[in-house]
N, CA and C atoms as an extended XYZ file, in Angstrom:
201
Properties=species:S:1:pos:R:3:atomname:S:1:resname:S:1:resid:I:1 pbc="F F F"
N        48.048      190.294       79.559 N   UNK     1
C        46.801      190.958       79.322 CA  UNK     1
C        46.532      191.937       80.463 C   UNK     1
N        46.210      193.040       80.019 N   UNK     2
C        45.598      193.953       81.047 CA  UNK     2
C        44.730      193.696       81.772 C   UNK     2
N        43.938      193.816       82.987 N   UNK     3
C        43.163      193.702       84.069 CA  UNK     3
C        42.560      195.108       84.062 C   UNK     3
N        41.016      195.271       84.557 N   UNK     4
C        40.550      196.147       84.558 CA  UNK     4
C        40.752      196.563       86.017 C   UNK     4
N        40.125      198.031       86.550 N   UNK     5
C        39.941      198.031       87.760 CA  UNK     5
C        39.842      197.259       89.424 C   UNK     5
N        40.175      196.958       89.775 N   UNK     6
C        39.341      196.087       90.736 CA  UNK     6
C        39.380      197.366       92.358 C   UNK     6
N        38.318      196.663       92.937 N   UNK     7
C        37.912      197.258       93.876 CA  UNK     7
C        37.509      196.629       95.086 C   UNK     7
N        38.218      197.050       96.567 N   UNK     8
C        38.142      195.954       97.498 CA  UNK     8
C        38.053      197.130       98.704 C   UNK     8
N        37.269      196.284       99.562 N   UNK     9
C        38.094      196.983      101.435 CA  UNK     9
C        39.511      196.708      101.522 C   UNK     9
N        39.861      197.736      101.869 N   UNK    10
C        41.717      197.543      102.378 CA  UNK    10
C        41.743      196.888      103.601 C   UNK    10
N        42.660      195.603      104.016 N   UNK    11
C        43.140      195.216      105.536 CA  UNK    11
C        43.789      196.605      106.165 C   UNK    11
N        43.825      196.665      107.515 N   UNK    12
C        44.059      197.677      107.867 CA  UNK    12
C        46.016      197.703      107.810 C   UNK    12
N        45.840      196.724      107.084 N   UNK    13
C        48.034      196.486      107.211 CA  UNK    13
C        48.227      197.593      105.670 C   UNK    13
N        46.871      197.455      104.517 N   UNK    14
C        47.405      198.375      103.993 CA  UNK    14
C        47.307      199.770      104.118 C   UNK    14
N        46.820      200.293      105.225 N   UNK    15
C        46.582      201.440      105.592 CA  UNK    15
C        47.783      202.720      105.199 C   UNK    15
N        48.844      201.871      105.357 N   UNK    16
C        50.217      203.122      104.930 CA  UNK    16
C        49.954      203.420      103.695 C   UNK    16
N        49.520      202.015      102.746 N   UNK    17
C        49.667      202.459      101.479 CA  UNK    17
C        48.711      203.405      100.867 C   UNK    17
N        47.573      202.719      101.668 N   UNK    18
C        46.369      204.389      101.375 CA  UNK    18
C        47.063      205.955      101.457 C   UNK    18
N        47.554      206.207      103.016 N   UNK    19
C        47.426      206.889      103.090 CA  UNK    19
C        48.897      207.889      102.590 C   UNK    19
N        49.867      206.578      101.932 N   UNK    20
C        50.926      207.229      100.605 CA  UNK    20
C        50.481      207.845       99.516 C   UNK    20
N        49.092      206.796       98.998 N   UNK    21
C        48.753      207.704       97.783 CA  UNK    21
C        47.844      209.212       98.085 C   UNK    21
N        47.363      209.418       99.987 N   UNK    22
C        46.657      210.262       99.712 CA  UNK    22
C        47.504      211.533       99.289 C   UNK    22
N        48.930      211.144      100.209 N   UNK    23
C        50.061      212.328      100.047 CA  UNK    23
C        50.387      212.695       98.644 C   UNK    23
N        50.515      211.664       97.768 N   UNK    24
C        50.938      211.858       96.447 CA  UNK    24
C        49.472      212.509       95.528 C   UNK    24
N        48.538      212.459       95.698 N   UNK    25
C        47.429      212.977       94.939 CA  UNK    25
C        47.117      214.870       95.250 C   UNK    25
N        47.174      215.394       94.077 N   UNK    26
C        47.069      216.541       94.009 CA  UNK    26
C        45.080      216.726       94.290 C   UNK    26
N        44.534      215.736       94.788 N   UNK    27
C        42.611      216.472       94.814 CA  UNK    27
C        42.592      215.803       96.243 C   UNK    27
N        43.715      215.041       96.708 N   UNK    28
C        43.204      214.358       98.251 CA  UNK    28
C        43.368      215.578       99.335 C   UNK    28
N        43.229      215.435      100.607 N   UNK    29
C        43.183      216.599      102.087 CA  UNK    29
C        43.927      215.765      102.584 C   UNK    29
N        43.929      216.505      103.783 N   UNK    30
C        44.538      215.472      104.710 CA  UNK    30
C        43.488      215.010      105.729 C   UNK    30
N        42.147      215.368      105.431 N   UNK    31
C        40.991      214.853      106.060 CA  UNK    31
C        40.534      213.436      105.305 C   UNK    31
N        41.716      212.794      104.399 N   UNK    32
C        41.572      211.504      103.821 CA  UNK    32
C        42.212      210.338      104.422 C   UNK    32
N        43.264      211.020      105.295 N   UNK    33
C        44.469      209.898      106.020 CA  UNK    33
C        43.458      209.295      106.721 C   UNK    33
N        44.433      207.762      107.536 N   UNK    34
C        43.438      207.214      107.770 CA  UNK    34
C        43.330      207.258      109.257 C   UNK    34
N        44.782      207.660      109.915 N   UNK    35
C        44.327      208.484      111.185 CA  UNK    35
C        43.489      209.198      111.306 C   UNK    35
N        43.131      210.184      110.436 N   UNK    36
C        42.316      211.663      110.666 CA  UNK    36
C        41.160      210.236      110.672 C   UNK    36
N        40.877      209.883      109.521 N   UNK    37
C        39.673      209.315      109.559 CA  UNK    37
C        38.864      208.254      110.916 C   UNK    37
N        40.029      207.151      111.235 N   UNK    38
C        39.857      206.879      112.376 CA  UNK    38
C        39.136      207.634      113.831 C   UNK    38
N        40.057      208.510      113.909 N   UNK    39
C        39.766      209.740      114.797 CA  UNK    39
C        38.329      209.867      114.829 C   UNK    39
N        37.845      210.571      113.410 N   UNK    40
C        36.523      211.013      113.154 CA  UNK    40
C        35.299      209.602      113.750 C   UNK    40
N        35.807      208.374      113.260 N   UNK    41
C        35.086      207.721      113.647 CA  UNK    41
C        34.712      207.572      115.140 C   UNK    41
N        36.078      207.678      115.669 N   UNK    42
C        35.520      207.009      117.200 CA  UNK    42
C        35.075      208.136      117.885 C   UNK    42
N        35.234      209.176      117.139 N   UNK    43
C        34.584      210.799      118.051 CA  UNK    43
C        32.910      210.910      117.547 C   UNK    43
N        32.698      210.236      116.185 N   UNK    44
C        31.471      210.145      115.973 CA  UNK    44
C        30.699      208.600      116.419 C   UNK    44
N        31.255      207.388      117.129 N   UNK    45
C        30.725      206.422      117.568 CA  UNK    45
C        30.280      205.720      116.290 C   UNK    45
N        31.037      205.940      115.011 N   UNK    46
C        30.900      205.281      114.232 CA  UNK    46
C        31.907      204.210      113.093 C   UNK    46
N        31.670      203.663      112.521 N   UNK    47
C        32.872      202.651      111.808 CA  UNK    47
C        33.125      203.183      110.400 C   UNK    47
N        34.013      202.969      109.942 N   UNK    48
C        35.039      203.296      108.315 CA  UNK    48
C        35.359      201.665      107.929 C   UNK    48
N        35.132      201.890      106.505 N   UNK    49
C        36.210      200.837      105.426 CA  UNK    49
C        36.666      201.861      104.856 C   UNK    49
N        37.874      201.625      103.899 N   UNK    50
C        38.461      202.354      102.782 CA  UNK    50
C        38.714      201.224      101.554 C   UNK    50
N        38.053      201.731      100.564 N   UNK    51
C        37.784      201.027       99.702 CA  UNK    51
C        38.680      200.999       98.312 C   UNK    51
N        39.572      200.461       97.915 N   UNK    52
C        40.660      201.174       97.217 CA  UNK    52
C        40.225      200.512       96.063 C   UNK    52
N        40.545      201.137       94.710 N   UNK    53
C        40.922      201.070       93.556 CA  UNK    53
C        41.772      200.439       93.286 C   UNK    53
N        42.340      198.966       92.442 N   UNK    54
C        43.777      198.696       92.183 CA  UNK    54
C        43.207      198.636       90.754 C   UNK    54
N        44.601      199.139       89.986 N   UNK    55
C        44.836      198.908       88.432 CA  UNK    55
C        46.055      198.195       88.218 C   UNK    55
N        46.089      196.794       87.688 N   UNK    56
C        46.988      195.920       88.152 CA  UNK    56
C        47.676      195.710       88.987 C   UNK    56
N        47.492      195.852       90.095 N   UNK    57
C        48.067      195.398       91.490 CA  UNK    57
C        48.230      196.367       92.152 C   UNK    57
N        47.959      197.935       91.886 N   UNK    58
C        48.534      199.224       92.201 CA  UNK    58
C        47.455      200.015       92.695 C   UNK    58
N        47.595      200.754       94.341 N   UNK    59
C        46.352      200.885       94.770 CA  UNK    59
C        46.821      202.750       93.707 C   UNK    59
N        45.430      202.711       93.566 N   UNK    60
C        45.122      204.116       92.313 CA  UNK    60
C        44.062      204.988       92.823 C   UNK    60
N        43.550      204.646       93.658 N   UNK    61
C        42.439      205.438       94.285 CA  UNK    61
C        41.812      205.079       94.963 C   UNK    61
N        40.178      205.534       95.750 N   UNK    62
C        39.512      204.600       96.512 CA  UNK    62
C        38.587      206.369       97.759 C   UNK    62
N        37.844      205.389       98.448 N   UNK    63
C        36.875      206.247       99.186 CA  UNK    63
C        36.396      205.952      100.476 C   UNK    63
N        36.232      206.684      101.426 N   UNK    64
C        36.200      206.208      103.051 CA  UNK    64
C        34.809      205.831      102.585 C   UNK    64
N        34.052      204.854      103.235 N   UNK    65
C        33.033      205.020      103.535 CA  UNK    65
C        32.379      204.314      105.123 C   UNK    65
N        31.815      205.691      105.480 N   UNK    66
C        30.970      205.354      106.997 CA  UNK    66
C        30.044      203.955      107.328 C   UNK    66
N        29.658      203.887      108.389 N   UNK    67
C        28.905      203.488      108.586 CA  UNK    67
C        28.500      203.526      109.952 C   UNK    67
């Protein structure tokens, strides 16, 4: 049976895999990796999750979000 969406914070171990699919997506930057993003955080004194998308086990998308 198919599984719908699911949606989680990534451990930071999957961080490569984020930032594989950002390479493979034709609408991502490279202001999506999660170095760049990191970066941004500690230059802004602030924290990141990345929140990924899986469609049966397969990360498919997902979104930094601040805090």
């Amino acid at each position: 049976m198919k599984q719908g969406c699911v949606a989680r914070i990534l451990d930071r171990e999957e961080y490569p895999t984020w930032d594989s699919c950002v390479i493979e997506s034709s609408t991502a930057s490279p202001y999506h990796n999660s170095r760049y993003l990191d970066c941004l955080a500690s230059a802004t004194d602030a924290e990141f999750s990345l929140v990924g998308c899986f469609l049966e086990g397969h990360l498919v998308g997902g979104v930094p979000l601040y805090r």
